[in-house]
C-alpha positions as CSV (number, residue, x, y, z in Angstrom):
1,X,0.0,0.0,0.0
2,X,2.6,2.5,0.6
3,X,2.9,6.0,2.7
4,X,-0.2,7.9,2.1
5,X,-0.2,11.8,2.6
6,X,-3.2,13.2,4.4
7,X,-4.4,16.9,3.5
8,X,-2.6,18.1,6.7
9,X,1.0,16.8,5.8
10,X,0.3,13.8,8.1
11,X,2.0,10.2,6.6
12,X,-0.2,7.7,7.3
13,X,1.3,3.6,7.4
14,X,-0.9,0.5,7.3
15,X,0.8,-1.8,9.6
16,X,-1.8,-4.2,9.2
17,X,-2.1,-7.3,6.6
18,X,-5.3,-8.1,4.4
19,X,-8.3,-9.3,5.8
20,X,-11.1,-11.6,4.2
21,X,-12.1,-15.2,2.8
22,X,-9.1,-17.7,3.2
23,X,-6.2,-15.9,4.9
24,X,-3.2,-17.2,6.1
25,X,-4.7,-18.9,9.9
26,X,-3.2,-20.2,12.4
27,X,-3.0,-23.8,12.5
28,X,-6.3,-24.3,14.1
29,X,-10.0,-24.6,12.8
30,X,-12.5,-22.6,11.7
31,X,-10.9,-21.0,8.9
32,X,-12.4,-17.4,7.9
33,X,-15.1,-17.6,5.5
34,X,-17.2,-15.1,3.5
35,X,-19.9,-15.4,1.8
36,X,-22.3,-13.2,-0.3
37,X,-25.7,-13.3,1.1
38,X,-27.5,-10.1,-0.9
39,X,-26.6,-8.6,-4.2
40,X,-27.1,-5.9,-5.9
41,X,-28.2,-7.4,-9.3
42,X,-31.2,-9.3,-7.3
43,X,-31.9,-7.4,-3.9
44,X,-30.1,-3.6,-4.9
45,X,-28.1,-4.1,-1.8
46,X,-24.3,-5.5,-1.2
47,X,-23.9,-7.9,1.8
48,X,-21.5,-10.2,3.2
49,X,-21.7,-12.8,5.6
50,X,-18.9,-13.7,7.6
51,X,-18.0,-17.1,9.4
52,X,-15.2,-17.1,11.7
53,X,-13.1,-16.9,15.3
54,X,-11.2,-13.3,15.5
55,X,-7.9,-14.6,15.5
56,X,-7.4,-14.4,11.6
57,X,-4.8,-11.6,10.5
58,X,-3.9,-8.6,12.4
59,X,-6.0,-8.9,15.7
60,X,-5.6,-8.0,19.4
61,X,-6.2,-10.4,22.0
62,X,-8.0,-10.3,25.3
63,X,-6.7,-11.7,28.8
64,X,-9.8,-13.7,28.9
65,X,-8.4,-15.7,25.8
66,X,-5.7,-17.4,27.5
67,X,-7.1,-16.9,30.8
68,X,-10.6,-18.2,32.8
69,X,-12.5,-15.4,33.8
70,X,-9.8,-12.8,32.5
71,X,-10.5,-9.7,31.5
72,X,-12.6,-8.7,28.2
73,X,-11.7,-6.5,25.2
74,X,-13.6,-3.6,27.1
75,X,-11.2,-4.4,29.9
76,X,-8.5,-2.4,28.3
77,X,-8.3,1.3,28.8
78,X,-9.0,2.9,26.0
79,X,-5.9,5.3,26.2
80,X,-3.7,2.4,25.4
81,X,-5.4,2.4,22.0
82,X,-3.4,5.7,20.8
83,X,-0.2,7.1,21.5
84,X,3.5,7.5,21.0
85,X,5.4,4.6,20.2
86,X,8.6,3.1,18.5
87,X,8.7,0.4,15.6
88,X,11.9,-1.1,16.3
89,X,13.4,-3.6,14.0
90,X,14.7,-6.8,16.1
91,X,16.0,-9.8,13.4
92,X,15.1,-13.6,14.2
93,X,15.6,-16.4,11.9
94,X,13.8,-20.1,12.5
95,X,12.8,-20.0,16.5
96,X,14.9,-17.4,17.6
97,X,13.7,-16.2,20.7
98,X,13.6,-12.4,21.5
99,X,15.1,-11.4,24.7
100,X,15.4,-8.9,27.1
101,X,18.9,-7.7,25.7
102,X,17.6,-7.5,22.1
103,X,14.6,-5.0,23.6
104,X,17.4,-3.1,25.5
105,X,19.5,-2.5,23.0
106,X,16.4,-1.8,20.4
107,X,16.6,1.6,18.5
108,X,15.0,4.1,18.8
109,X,15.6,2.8,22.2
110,X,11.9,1.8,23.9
111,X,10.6,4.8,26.5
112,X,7.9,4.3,29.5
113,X,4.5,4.3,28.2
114,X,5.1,3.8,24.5
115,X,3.7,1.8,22.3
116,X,5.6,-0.6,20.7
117,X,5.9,-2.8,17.5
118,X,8.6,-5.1,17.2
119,X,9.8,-6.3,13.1
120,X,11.3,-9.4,13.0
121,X,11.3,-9.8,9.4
122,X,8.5,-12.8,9.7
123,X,5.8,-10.5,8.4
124,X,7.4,-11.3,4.3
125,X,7.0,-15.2,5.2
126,X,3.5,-14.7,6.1
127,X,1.5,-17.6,4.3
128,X,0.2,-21.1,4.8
129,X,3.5,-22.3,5.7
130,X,5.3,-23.7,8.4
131,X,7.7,-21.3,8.1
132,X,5.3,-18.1,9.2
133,X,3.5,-20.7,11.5
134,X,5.7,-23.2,13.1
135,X,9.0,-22.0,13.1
136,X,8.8,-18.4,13.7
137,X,10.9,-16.5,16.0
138,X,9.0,-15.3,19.0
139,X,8.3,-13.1,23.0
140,X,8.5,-15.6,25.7
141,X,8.3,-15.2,29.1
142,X,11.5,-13.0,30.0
143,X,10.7,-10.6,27.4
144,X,7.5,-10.2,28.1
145,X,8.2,-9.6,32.0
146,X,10.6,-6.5,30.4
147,X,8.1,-5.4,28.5
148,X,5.5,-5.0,32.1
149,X,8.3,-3.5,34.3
150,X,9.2,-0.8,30.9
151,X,5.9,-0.1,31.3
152,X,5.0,-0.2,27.4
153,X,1.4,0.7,26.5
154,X,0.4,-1.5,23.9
155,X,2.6,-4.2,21.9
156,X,2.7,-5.9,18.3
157,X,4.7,-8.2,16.3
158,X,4.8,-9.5,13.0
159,X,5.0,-13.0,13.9
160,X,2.3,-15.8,14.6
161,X,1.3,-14.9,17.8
162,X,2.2,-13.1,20.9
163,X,4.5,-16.2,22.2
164,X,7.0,-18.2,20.5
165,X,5.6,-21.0,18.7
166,X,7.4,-23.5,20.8
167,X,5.8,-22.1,23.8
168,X,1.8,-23.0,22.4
169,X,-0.5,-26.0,21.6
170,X,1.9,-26.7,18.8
171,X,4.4,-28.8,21.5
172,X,3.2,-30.1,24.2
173,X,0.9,-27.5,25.9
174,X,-2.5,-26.9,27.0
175,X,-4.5,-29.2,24.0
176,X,-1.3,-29.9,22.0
177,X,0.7,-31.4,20.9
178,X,-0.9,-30.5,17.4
179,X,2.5,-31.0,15.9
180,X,4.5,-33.1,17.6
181,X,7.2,-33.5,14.9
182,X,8.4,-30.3,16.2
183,X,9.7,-31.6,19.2
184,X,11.7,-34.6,17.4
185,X,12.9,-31.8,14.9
186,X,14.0,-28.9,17.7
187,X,16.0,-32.3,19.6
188,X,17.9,-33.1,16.8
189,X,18.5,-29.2,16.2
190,X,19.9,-28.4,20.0
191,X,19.9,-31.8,21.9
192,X,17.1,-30.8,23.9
193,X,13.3,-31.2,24.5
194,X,11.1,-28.4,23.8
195,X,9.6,-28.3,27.3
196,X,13.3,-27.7,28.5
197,X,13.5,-24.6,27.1
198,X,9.8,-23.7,26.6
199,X,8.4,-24.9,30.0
200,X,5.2,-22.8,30.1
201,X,2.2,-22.8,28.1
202,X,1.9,-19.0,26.1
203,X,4.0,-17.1,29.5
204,X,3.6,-13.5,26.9
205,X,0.2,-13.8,26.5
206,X,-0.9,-13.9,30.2
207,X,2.3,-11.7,31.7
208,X,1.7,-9.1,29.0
209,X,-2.3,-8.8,29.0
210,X,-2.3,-9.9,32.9
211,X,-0.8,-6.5,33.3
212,X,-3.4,-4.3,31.2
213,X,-1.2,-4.7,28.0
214,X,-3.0,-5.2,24.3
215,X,-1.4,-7.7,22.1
216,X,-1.4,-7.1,18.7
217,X,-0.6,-10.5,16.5
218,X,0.5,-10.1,12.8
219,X,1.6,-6.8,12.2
220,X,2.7,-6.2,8.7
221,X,1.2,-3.9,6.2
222,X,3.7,-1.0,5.8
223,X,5.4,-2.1,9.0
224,X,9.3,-1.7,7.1
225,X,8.2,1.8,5.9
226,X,8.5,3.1,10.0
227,X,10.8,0.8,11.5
228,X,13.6,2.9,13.6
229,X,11.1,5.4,13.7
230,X,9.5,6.8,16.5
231,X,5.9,7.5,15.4
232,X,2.0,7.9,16.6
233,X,0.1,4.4,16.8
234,X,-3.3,3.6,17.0
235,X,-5.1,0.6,16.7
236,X,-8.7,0.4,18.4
237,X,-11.0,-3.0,18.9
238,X,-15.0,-3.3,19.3
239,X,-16.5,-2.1,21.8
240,X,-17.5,-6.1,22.4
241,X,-17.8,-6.8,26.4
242,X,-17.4,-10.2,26.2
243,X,-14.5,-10.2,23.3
244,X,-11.8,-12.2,23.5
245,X,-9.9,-11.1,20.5
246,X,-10.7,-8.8,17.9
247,X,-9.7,-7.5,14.4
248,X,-7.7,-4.4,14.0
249,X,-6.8,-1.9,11.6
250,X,-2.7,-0.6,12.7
251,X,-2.0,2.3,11.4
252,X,1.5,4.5,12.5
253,X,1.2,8.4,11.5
254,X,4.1,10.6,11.3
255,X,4.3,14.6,11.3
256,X,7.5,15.8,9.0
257,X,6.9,19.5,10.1
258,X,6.2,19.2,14.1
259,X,2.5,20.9,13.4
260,X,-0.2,18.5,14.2
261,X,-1.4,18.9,17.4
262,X,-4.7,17.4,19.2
263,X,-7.6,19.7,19.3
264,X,-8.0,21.1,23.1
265,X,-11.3,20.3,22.9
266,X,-12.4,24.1,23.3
C-alpha cells in the first residue's frame, strides 16, 4: 500500500495485513469464510456474511483468551489504543527467541508508556506455511516480563502470535501437541526437548495482558516503511464486552513539520 499523505501533511502507514475469505490462519480450525448473502443485481443491496473466530490476520487479543475469567476486550483502557510509540526492527531467523537484551538494545531505544511494534522480518514469510507458522521467531516469558516493568502501552509483532511457537498447543501444551514433529525436529536441532526450554504454556500472552497490555498479532502492512522510527500508533478494537480477541486496523502516523497537534477540545 505505501505511505499515504493526508491533506494536513500527516504520513499515514498501514501496519496491518489483508483481511477476508481464506487468509493465512493459524494452525487451528475454523478458517475465515465469506460469503455473499445479498446482491445488488437481485436485492439492490451489497452484503456479506462472515463465518469465523477473531484470531485471523492482524488482531488484538483479550486476557480472557488465554485466561478463565480474564478480562474482556472492554477491559482495556482505551488510552492504550493511541499514542507514542517506537517500531523497532529486532532480526530472528527459524525459533529465535527475543530477549530482554535484544529490547534493551532496540533503536530508537523503547521509553515508559510507548507503544511498541517489534519487526522481525516474519511478516514477508507470512503464508500457509510452516515457516510463518511453526517455526517463527517469538516473546517468551522474559521478554515479556521487560516489557511490564518498561511499562509499554500497547505491543505488536509481526509474527504468529504473541508467544514463541514452541511455547503453544503446537508442542506439548495446553491441547497440543498438534505438531508433535516439532519436538523430534528442535531435539535433533539443540539436543534438547522443547519443554526444557519452553516450560510454560503462552507465559507472553498472560504476563503481558495480565498486566493491562494489548497484544497485537500479525503486524505487517507497511510495518518496514517506520521501522527505527518513532511515530504515533493507533489501533482500536470493538467495543465487544465479552470479546476475547478482535480485528484491528494498525496504522503509524508521522508529522515531518512538528505541526499536528490534538484539538483542546475548546
Amino acid at each position: 500500500m505505501g505511505e499515504i499523505i493526508g491533506a494536513n501533511g500527516l504520513r499515514y502507514y498501514d501496519l496491518s495485513n489483508v483481511y477476508g475469505h481464506g487468509v493465512p490462519q493459524w494452525p487451528s480450525a475454523a478458517n475465515l469464510n465469506v460469503r455473499v448473502h445479498k446482491f445488488h443485481a437481485n436485492d439492490g443491496i451489497f452484503v456479506q456474511q462472515i463465518e469465523s473466530i477473531m484470531h485471523r490476520s492482524t488482531h488484538m487479543d483479550a486476557q480472557l483468551h488465554v485466561t478463565e475469567n480474564g478480562r474482556s476486550l472492554t477491559g482495556y483502557d482505551t488510552w492504550r489504543f493511541f499514542g507514542t510509540g517506537v517500531v523497532v526492527s529486532i532480526p530472528k531467523g527459524k525459533w529465535g527467541v527475543i530477549t530482554p537484551d535484544d529490547l534493551e538494545k532496540a533503536t530508537p531505544k523503547i521509553e515508559r508508556g510507548d507503544i511498541l511494534i517489534i519487526n522481525t522480518g516474519s511478516h514477508h514469510k507470512l503464508g500457509d506455511n510452516d515457516d510463518y507458522y511453526a517455526y517463527s521467531p517469538g516473546l517468551y516469558k522474559e521478554a515479556a516480563e521487560w516489557i511490564v516493568e518498561r511499562g509499554v502501552k500497547m505491543l505488536g509483532i509481526d509474527v504468529q502470535a504473541l508467544d514463541h511457537p514452541l511455547g503453544t498447543k503446537l508442542c506439548d501444551h495446553g491441547l497440543g501437541p498438534s505438531h508433535p514433529h516439532l519436538d523430534a525436529e528442535y531435539k535433533a536441532l539443540t539436543g534438547r526437548h522443547v519443554l526444557e526450554d519452553f516450560p510454560y504454556w503462552e507465559p507472553a500472552h498472560k504476563i503481558m495482558m495480565g498486566a493491562g497490555i494489548p497484544g497485537i498479532e500479525n503486524i505487517g502492512g507497511d510495518v518496514d516503511l517506520v521501522t527505527g522510527r518513532r511515530c504515533t500508533i493507533m489501533a482500536f478494537p470493538w467495543r465487544w464486552h465479552e470479546g476475547e480477541g478482535c480485528v484491528v486496523r494498525v496504522v503509524a502516523v508521522i508529522d515531518p513539520d512538528q505541526t499536528f497537534r490534538i484539538p483542546t477540545g475548546a
